[in-house]
N, C-alpha and C positions, 0 to 999 in steps of 0.2 A: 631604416625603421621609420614607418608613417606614425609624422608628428601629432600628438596626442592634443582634443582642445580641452578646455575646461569642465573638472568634474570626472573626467578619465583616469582609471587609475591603473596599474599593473602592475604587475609580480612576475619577478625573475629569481636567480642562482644565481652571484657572486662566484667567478670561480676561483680567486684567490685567498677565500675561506672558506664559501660552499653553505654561505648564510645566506639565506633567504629574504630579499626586498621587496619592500611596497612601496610607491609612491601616488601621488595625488597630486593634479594639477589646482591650483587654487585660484580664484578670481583675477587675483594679482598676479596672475601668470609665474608665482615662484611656487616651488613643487614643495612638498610634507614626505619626509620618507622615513619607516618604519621597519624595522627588522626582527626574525623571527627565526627559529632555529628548525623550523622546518615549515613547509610550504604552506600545512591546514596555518599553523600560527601568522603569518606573514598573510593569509589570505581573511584570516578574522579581524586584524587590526585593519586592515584595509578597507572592512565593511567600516566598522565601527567611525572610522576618520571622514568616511563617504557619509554615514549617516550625520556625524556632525558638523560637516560644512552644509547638508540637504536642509538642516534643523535648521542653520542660518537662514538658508536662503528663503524660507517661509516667509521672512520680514522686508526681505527688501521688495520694493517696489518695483512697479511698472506689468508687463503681461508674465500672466503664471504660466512657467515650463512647466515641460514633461518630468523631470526631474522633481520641482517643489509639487506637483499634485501627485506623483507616485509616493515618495515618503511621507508628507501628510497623509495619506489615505491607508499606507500598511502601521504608519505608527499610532494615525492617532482613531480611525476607524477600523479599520478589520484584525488591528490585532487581537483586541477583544471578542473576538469572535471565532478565532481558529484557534488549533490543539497547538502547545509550545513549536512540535517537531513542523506543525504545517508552517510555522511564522517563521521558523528558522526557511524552510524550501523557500519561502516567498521573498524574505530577505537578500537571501542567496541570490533569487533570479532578477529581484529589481535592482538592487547595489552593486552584480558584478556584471549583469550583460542590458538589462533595459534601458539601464541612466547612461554606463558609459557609453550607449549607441544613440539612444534616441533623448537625453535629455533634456538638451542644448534646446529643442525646439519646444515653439513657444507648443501649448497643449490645444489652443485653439485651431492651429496652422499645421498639424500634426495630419500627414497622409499617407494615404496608402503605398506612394511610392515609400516614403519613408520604412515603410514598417515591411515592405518588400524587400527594402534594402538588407534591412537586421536581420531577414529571414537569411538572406545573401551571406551575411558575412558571418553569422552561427554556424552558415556549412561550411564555409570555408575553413573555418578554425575546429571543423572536423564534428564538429556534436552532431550526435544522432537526432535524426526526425523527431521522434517522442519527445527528447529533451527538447527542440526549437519549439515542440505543440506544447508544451508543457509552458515555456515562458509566455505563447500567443495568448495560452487561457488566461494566466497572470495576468496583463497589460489586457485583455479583453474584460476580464471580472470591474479592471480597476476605470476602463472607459466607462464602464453602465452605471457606476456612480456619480462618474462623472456629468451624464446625463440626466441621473435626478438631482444633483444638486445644481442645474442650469448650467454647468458652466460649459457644455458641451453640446450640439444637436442630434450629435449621431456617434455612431462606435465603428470608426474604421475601420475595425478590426472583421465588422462583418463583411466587408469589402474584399480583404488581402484575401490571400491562398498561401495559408501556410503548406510546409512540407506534406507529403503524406507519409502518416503516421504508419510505420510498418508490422505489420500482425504479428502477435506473440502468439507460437503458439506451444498452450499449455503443454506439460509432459506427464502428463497422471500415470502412475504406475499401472500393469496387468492385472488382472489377477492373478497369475502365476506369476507374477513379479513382487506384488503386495503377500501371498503367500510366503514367499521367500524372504523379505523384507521383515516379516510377524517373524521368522524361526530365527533369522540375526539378532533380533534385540531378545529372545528368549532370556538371555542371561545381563542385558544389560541395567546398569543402575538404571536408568530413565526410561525402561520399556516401560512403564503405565503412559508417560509422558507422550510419546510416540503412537504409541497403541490409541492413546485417544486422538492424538492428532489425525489418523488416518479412520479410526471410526467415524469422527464428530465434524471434521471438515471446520476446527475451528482455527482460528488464526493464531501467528506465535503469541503473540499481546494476548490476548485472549487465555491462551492456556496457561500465562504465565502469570495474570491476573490473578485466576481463579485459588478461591479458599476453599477450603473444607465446609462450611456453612450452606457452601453453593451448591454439594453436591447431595442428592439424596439416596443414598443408597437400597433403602428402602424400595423405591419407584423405578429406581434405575434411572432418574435422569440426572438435571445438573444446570444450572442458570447464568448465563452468563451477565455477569453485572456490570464489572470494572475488567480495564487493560492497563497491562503496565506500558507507560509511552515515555519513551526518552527527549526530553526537554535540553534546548540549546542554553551551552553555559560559557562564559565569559573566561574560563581559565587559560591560562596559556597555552593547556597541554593540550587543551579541548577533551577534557576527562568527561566523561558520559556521565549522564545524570538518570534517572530513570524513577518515576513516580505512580501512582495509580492513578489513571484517568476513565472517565467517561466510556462506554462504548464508542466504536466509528460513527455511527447512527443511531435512530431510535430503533428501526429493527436489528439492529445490533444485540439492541437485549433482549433472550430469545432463551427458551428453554430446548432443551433437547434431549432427545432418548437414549442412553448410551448401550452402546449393543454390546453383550453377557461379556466376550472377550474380552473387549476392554475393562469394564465394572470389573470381573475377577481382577485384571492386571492396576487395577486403582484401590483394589481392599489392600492387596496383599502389600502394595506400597504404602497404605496407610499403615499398615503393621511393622515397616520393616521403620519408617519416619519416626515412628513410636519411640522404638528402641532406642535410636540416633537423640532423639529429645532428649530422652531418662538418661542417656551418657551426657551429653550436652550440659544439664545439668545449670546451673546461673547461666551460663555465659550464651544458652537461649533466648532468641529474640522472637518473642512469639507474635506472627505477622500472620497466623492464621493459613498463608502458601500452601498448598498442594503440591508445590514443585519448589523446592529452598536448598539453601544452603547447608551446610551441617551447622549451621548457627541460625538454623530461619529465617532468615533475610530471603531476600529476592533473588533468582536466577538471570546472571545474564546473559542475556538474547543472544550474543555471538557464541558462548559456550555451548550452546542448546543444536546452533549450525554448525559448528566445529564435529559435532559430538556425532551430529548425522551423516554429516562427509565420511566420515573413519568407516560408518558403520555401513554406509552404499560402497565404500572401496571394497570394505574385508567380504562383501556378500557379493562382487563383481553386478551390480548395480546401476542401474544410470545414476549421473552424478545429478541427480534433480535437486531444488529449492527446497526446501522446509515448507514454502507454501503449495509447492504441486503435491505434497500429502493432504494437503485439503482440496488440491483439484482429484486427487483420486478419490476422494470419498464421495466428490459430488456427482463422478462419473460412475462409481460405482452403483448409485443410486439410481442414476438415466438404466442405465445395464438393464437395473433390474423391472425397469417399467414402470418407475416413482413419476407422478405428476411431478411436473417443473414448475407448480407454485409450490409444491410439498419441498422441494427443493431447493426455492426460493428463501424457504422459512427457516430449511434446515442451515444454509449459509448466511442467514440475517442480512439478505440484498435487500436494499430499499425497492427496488422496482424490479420486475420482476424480466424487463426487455436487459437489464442489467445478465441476470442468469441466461437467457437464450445467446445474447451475444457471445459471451465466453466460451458457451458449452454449443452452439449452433454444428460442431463437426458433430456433433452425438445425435441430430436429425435425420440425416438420412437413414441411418439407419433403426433408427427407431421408425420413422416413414414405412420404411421395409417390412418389417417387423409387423405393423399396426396392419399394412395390406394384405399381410398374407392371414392374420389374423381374421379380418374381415370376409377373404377369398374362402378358406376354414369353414368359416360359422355360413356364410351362404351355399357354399357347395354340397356341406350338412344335411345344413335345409331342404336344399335338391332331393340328396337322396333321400331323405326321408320319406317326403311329397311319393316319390316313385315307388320304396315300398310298400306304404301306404296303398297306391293303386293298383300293387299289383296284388291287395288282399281283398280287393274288393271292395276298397273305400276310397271315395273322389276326391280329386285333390283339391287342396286347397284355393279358393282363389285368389288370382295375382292382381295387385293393388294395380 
């Protein structure tokens, strides 16, 4: 095993109880070792010990590493600035793979081979491209600070050549498959739920946000205001926490039309939550939810994926994400010849080269589509021009 230097930490399996270790090398070269009864536990006390020897290292003297201006800058700048769940990713990616690769070096001295290397040894240990782009942005975001606060001239990082990122590509349902998919949940408890996810193209957060206040029945639309976002907690078990936050963006927050289908499949689940309330009775917790518990509380997000896997098996279905019901709605939309700002607005993307990039397969044929349309209306024109002349009246002239 290549020996580990200072500020590296790891986590293995014990196999003669099957508990779970962390350790941490320390300045003094003697190691900090932590146990944990399964792996997430074992790999959160190992942040936590990384974080408090980084904290240390703020104070001692001489040239500032890579290591003391990464956790300065996620702890004491930008955590105030991103969503719990984003500070938790960022945590993750500068405490378990940026410091113990690149910390040791001073921030000034920091190069491009350097950061070639880390790109080296993330494949090695098998992670996927995305996730190595994923750490590049991180250590790239946290250079351009570095840069206005002088302590840096330049950001290596526009140097390297991280992995190439490999295309996802979405799997939006048919429409004879989204058909199919509407006559499965016919009978299930959460068909409003569904039903609007693939009308509205809105996200899980999003739908799980949403109150009753949001929606106007009236209008047929529905606003979306708050998401519910799961925030990183300190227990042992790593027990999920889940609160109402923010949209993702400012177009985030967005109104939308909801088409009759769904609105009917959203009264009648207002009518049946009714009932469940008046049984309920005290022991209601009225959180306002559209989507709850039989005690009004919030719905969790895994039960919501759970619930759609059963329901793509028993409909012989692709096994798609909860979110390619919002890639089918947006596809459904291109289909029908909706402008892709209209569609921009309907998905609350900030920018609008955001929506072409996702949905770019649904060009060409739309291209097609538009040409022949064009070919149509000129060849029209033609004929008309011809039986016009042949009544006796001259054709029009050509520009």
């Amino acid at each position: 095993m290549a020996k580990r230097g200072n500020g590296e930490g790891s986590i293995y399996r014990r196999k003669e109880d099957g508990k779970w270790v962390s350790s941490i090398t320390l300045e003094n070269g003697k190691r900090r070792v932590v146990y944990g009864k399964t792996r997430a536990e074992a790999k959160n006390k190992l942040i936590e010990a990384l974080q408090e020897q980084q904290k240390g290292m703020l104070v001692v003297s001489g040239p500032l590493t890579v290591a003391q201006f990464l956790t300065d800058w996620l702890e004491n700048t930008h955590k105030r600035l991103i969503r719990p769940r984003t500070y938790e990713r960022y945590r993750e990616a500068i405490y378990l793979h940026l410091i113990p690769v690149l910390g040791q070096h001073q921030l000034q001295k920091l190069t491009v081979q350097h950061i070639q290397a880390f790109y080296a040894k993330k494949e090695e240990e098998g992670l996927a491209p995305a996730t190595i782009v994923y750490y590049h942005s991180v250590l790239h975001n946290a250079l351009n600070t570095g840069i206005k606060r002088g302590l840096i001239s330049r950001n290596v990082c526009n140097l390297a050549d991280p992995p190439r990122k490999e295309h996802y590509e979405i799997q939006p349902l048919s429409i004879v498959q989204a058909q199919k998919f509407l006559s499965a949940i016919e009978n299930h408890k959460w068909k409003a739920l569904y039903a609007l996810a693939i009308a509205t193209g809105l996200r899980r957060g999003e739908i799980l946000g949403l109150k009753w206040q949001d929606v106007n029945f009236k209008n047929g639309t529905l606003q979306v205001q708050r998401i519910l976002s799961r925030v990183p907690t300190q227990t042992p078990k790593r027990v999920h926490v889940y609160v109402e936050a923010e949209p993702k963006t400012k177009r985030s927050r967005r109104n939308i039309v909801i088409a009759p289908f769904a609105l009917e499949a959203l009264d009648q689940h207002r009518m049946q939550q009714a009932e469940i309330r008046s049984k309920a009775g005290e022991t209601w917790k009225d959180h306002d939810y559209v989507f709850c518990t039989m005690k009004g509380t919030h719905l969790n997000p895994n039960h919501v994926v759970e619930e759609l896997k059963k329901i793509l098996l028993r409909a012989e279905l692709p096994n798609i994400r909860f979110h390619d019901l919002r890639h089918s709605a947006a596809t459904f939309l291109f289909v029908a010849g909706v402008h892709p700002k209209i569609v921009q607005e309907f998905l609350g993307h900030t920018q609008i080269s955001t929506t072409m990039d996702i949905y770019s397969h649904m060009l060409p044929g739309m291209q097609e589509d538009a040409v022949n349309k064009l070919h149509d209306a000129l060849k029209r024109k033609d004929d008309d021009d011809e039986g016009l002349a042949g009544a006796g009246v001259p054709k029009r002239p050509r520009e």
